[in-house]
C-alpha positions in Angstrom: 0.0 0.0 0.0 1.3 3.3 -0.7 2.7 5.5 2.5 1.0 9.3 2.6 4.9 10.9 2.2 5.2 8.4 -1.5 1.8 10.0 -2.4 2.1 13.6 -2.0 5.6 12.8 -4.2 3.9 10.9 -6.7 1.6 13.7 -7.0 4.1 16.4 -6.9 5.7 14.6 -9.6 2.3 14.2 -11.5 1.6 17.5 -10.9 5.1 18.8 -12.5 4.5 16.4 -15.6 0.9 18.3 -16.1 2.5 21.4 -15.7 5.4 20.6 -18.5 2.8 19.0 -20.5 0.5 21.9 -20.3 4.0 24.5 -20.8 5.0 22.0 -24.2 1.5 22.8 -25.8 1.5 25.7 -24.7 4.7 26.1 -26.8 4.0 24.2 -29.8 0.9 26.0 -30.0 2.6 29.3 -30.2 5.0 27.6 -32.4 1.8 27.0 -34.7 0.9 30.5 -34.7 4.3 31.8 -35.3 6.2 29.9 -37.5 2.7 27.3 -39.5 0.7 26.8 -41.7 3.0 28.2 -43.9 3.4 28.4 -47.8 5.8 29.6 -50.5 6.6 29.6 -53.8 8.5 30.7 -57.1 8.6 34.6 -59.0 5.7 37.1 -58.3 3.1 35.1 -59.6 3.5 33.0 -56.4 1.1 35.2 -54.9 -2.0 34.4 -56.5 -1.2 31.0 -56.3 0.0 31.1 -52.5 -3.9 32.7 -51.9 -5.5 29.5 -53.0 -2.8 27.5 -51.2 -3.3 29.6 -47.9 -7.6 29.1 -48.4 -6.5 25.4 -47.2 -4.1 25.7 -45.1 -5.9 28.3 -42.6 -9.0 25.9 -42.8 -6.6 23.1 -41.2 -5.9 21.3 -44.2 -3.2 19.0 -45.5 -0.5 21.0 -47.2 -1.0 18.2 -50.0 -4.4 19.2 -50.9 -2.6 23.3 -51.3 0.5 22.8 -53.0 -1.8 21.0 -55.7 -4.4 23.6 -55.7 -2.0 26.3 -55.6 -0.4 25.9 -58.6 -3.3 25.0 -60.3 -4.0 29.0 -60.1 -0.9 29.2 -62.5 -1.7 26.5 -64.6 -5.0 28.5 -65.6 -3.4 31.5 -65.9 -2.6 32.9 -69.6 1.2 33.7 -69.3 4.6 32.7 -71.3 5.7 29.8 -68.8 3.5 27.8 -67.3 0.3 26.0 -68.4 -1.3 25.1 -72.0 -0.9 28.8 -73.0 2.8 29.0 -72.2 5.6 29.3 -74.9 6.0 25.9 -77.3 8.6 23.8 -78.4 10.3 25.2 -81.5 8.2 22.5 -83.4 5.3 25.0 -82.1 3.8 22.5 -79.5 3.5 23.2 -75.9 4.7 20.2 -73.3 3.8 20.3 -70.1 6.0 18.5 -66.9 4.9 18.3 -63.2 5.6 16.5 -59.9 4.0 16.1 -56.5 5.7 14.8 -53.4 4.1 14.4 -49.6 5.4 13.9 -45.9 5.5 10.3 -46.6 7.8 10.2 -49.9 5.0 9.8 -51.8 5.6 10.9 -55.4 4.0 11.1 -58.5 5.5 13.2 -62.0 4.0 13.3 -65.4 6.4 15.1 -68.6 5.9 16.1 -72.2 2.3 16.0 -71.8 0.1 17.9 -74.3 -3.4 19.4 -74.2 -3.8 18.4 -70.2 -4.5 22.0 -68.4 -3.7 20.6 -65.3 -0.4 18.1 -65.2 -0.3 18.7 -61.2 -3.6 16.9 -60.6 -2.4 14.0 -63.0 0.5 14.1 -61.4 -1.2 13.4 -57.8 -3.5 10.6 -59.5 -0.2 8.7 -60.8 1.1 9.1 -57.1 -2.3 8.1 -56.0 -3.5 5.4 -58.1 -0.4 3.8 -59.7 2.6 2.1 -58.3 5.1 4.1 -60.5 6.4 7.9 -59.7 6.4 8.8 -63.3 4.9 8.4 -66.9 5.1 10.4 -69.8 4.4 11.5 -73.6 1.3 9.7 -74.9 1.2 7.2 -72.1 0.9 10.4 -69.6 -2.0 11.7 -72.1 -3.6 8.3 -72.2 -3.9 8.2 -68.1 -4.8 11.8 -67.2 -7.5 10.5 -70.0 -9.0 7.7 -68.4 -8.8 9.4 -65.2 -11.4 12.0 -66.7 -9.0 14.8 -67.7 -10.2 16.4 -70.8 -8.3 17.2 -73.9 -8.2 21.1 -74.3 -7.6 22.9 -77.3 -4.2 23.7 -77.9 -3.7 27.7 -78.1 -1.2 30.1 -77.5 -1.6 33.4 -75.0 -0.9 36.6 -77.1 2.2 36.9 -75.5 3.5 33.7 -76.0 2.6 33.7 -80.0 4.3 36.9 -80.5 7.6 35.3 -78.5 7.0 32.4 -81.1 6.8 34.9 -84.1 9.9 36.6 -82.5 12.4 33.3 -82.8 11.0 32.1 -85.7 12.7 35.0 -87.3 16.3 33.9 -86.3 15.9 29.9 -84.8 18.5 30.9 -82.0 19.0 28.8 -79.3 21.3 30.1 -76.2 19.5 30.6 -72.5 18.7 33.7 -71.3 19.0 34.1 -68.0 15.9 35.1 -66.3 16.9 38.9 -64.5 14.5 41.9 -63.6 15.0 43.0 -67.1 13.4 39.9 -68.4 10.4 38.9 -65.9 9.1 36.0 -67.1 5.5 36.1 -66.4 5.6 39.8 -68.0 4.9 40.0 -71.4 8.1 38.4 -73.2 11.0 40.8 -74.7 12.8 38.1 -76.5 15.6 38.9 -78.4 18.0 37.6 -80.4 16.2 34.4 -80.0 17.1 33.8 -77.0 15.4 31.2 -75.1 13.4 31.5 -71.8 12.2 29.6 -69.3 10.6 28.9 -65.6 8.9 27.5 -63.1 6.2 27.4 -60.5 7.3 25.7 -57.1 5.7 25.4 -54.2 6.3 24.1 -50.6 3.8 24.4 -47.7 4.0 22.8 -44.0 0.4 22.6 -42.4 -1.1 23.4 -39.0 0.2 19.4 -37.8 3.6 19.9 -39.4 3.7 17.7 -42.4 5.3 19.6 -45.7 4.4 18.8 -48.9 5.5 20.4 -52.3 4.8 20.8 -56.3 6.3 21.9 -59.2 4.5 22.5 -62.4 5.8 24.5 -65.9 5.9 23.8 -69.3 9.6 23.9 -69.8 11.9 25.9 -71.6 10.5 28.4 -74.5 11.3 26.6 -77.8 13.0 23.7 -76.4 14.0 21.0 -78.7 11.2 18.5 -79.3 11.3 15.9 -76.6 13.5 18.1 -74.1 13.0 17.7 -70.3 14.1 19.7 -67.6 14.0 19.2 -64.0 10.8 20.3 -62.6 8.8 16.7 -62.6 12.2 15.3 -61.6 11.9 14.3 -58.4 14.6 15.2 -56.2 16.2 17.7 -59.0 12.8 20.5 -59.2 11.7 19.1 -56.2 12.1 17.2 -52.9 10.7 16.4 -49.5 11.4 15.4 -46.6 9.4 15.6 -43.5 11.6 15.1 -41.0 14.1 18.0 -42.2 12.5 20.0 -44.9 11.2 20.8 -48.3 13.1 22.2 -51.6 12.2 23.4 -54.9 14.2 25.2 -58.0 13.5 27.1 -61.1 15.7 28.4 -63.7 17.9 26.7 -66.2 17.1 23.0 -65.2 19.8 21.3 -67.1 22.1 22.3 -64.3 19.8 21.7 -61.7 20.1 17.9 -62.6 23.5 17.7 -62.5 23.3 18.1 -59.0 20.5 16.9 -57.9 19.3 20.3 -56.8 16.7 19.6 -54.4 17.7 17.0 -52.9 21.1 18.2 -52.3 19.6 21.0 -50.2 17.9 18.9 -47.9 21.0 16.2 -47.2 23.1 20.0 -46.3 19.7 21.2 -44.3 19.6 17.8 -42.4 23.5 18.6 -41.7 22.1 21.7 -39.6 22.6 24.2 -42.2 20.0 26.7 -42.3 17.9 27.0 -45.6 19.3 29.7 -47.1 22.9 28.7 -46.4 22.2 24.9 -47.9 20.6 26.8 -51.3 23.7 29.4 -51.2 25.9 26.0 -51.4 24.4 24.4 -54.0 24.4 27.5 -56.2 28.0 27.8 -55.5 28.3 24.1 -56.5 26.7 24.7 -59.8 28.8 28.0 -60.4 31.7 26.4 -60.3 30.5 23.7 -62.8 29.5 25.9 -65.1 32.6 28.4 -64.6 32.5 31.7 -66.8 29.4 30.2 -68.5 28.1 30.7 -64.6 27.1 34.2 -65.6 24.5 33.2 -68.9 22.3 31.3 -66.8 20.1 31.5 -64.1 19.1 28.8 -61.1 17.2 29.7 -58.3 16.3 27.4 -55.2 13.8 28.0 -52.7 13.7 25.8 -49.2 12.0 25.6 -45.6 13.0 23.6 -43.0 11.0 22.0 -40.7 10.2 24.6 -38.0 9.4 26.9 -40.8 12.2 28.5 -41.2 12.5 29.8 -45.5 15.9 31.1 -47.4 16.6 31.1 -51.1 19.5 31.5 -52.8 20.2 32.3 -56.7 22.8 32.8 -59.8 21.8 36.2 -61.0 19.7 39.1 -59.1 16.1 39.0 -60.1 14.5 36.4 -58.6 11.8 36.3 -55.9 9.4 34.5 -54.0 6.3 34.7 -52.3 5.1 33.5 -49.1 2.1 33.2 -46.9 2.0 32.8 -43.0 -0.6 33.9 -40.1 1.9 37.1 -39.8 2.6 38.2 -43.5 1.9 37.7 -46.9 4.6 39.5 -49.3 7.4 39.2 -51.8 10.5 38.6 -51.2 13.8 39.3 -53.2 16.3 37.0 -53.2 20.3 36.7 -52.7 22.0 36.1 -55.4 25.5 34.9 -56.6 26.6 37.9 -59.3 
């Protein structure tokens, strides 16, 4: 039987625990308030899409469900970059490449598909309801088909016709590097031929904690027929990890691959580097691949760790991101290498 002196311990001690208990919600709840639900994403245009993201994420949903409906907002825009209006291939077709990735390293990607508006929702059904990550081309087509997707009509925005009309004229083919002088979802200013490309990524951690992310564009403006970048590539335009954090990039995806861009950031982020400083490494990485041809292109990469923390990091000035908390909603310029 227990002695009144071992109860009045036992309860002290009980009494403590509460107390902590009560002190560690108290905590993680202003933790929630401070730091989650929290979203952000690629370039200005991540604004309208962080809205719809945020109309989730604020109603305690899963940041799944608002990295896809996020970017959905930029799929239906009309602009040069991203969705079915969005510049073509130099054959004149538009290709479109996405991937989706959850807290549980669930994955699905779709690229080179045509006439789909929405390649981030097929994306999510080939994570959903196949056992691969990825499918492409016609085979892509044929799923997002039978899944009820409908074929649209293929047609240019205004903007991205004239860009068309504009490299038609001389067939060039060097990247332009994507500065404040050449926003990419303003009206295009192409010259020379020059080529020009981007990106929508998106990460978001919701109010229990778990990140998710998404990456949808149509590639690179009159790419070679059959060219892929790295924004359905899973841990090149996009990477998650629950336990340490979430990564996409934009820009010149080539160089992204080579160094497995995404998930590079996260394996320096889980070595207690902060965001920023794991995308400022991996910039410096690809800089010194590239050497003097370093200042012709442009990579951005965009992170947040796990206790929302965000930081980017970038080749050439010009590039921003948007983001969406309980305590601000704004755009946000970021470092760069030049």
């Amino acid at each position: 039987m227990i002695n009144r002196r071992k109860f009045v311990q036992s309860a002290a001690i009980t009494s403590m625990a509460f107390l902590a208990d009560k002190d560690v919600l108290a905590n993680k709840k202003n933790s929630t308030l401070k730091n989650y639900p929290i979203v952000v994403s690629t370039w200005e245009e991540g604004l309208n899409a962080n809205k719809a993201a945020w109309n989730i994420l604020s109603n305690n949903g899963r940041a799944l469900d608002a990295v896809e409906q996020g970017v959905m907002v930029t799929e239906s825009s009309k602009n040069c970059c991203v969705g079915l209006g969005a510049n073509p291939d130099r054959d004149g077709f538009v290709t479109l490449d996405a991937c989706i990735m959850d807290e549980n390293f669930n994955c699905g990607s779709v690229a080179f598909l045509e006439r789909i508006k929405h390649p981030i929702s097929v994306a999510r059904r080939v994570m959903e309801k196949t056992s691969h990550v990825m499918l492409v081309g016609s085979g892509a087509q044929q799923f997002a088909i039978a899944e009820g997707f409908p074929l649209e009509e293929q047609k240019l925005s205004e903007e991205a016709q004239q860009s068309y009309n504009n490299w038609l004229k001389t067939s060039g083919y060097q990247p332009n590097k994507n500065n404040k002088e050449n926003e990419l979802f303003a009206p295009s200013t192409l010259e020379n031929g020059d080529l020009n490309h981007d990106t929508i990524g998106m990460i978001a951690m919701d109010m229990n904690g778990n990140l998710s992310g998404s990456c949808t564009t149509s590639g690179m403006g009159f790419k070679m027929r059959g060219r892929l970048g790295d924004s359905p590539i899973i841990g090149a335009g996009l990477y998650v990890d629950n336990e340490v954090g979430a990564c996409t990039a934009t820009g010149q995806g080539e160089d992204v691959i080579r160094v497995s861009g995404a998930h590079a950031v996260i394996e320096l982020m889980r070595q207690g580097f902060s965001p920023e400083q794991s995308c400022k490494k991996i910039i410096e990485r690809i800089v010194k691949i590239k050497g003097d041809k370093a200042k012709n292109i442009q990579v951005a990469l965009l992170a947040l760790d796990k206790q929302g923390n965000v930081g980017s990091f970038c080749i050439q000035p010009g590039f921003s991101f948007a983001i969406r908390n309980n305590v601000s909603e704004k755009l946000i310029v970021s470092k760069s290498w030049f």
